[in-house]
C-alpha positions in Angstrom: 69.7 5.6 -21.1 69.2 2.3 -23.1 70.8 2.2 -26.4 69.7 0.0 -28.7 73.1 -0.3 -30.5 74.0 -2.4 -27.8 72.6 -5.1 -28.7 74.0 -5.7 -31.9 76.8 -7.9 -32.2 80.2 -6.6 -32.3 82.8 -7.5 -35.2 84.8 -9.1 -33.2 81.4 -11.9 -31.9 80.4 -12.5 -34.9 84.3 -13.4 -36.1 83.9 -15.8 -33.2 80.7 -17.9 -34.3 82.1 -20.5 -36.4 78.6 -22.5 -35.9 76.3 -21.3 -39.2 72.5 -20.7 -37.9 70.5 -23.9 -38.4 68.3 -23.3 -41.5 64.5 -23.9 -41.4 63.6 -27.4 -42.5 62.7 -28.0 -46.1 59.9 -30.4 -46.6 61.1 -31.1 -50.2 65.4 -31.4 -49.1 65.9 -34.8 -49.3 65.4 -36.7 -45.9 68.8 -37.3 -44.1 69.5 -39.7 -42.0 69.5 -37.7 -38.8 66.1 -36.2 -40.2 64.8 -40.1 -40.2 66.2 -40.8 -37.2 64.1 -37.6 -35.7 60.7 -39.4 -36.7 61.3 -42.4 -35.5 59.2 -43.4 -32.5 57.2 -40.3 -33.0 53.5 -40.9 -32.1 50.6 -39.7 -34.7 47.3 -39.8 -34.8 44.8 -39.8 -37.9 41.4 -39.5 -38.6 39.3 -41.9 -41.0 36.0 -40.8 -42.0 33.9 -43.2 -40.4 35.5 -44.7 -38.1 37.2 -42.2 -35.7 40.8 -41.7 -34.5 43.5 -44.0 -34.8 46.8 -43.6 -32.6 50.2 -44.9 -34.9 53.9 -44.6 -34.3 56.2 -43.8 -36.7 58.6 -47.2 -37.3 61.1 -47.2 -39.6 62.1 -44.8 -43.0 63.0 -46.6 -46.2 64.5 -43.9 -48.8 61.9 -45.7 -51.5 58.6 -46.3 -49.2 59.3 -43.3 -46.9 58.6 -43.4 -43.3 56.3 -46.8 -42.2 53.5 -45.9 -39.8 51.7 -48.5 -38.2 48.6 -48.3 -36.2 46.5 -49.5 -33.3 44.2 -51.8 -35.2 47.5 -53.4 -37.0 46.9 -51.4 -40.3 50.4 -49.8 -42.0 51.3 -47.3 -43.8 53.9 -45.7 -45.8 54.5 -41.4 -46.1 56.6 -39.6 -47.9 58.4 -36.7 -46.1 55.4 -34.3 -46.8 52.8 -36.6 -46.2 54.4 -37.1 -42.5 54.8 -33.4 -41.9 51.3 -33.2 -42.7 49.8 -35.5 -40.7 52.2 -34.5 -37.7 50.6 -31.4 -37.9 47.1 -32.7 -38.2 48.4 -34.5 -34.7 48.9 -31.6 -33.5 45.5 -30.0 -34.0 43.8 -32.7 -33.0 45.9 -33.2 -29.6 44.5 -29.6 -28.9 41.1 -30.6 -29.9 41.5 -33.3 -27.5 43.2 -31.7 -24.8 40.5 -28.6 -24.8 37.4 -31.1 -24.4 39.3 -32.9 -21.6 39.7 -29.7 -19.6 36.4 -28.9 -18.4 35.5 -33.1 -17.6 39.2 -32.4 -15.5 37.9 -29.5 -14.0 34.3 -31.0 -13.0 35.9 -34.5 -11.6 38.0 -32.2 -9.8 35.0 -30.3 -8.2 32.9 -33.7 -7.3 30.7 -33.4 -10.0 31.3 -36.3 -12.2 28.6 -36.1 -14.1 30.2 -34.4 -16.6 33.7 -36.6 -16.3 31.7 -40.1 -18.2 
């Protein structure tokens, strides 16, 4: 029979772990560093009323400016820690919007029909 007891650690394993579990990242915590270092490079992509999607990267992190973002069209600009969470999950969402609409021109182009791929 399966006990559920064994799967809870033993005395002895947790004695052992002298690595403390990573803690969930705090969007207020002061940016580190290595928590700079994770953003750079990291490709966004924003929205502007008006004028559609533009694709950025993020550059470089100042501790005063925050992160620098610069964009396709040449346009910069500068996030706070929040700000950059923000619209990295706004990047997120609209990479899925993106993706789902390219799936059935995928599948059509696929089939011959590509009427539906322009």
């Amino acid at each position: 029979a399966f006990e559920l007891l064994s799967l809870l650690p033993r005395s002895n394993d947790i004695a052992r772990s002298t690595r403390p579990a990573p803690l969930a990242p705090n969007r207020s915590s002061p940016v580190t560093r290595s928590v700079a270092m994770e953003h750079l490079g990291v490709k966004v992509m924003k929205q502007f009323k008006g004028h559609g999607i533009f694709h950025g990267r993020v550059t470089d992190f100042d501790r005063e400016s925050g992160f620098r973002v610069i964009y396709e069209d040449g346009d910069t600009e500068d996030l706070k820690r929040e700000a950059l969470l923000t619209l990295l999950e706004k990047t997120a969402k609209l990479q899925k919007e993106i993706d789902r609409k390219a799936k059935p021109k995928a599948a059509a182009a696929e089939e011959g029909d590509w009427s539906h791929a322009i």
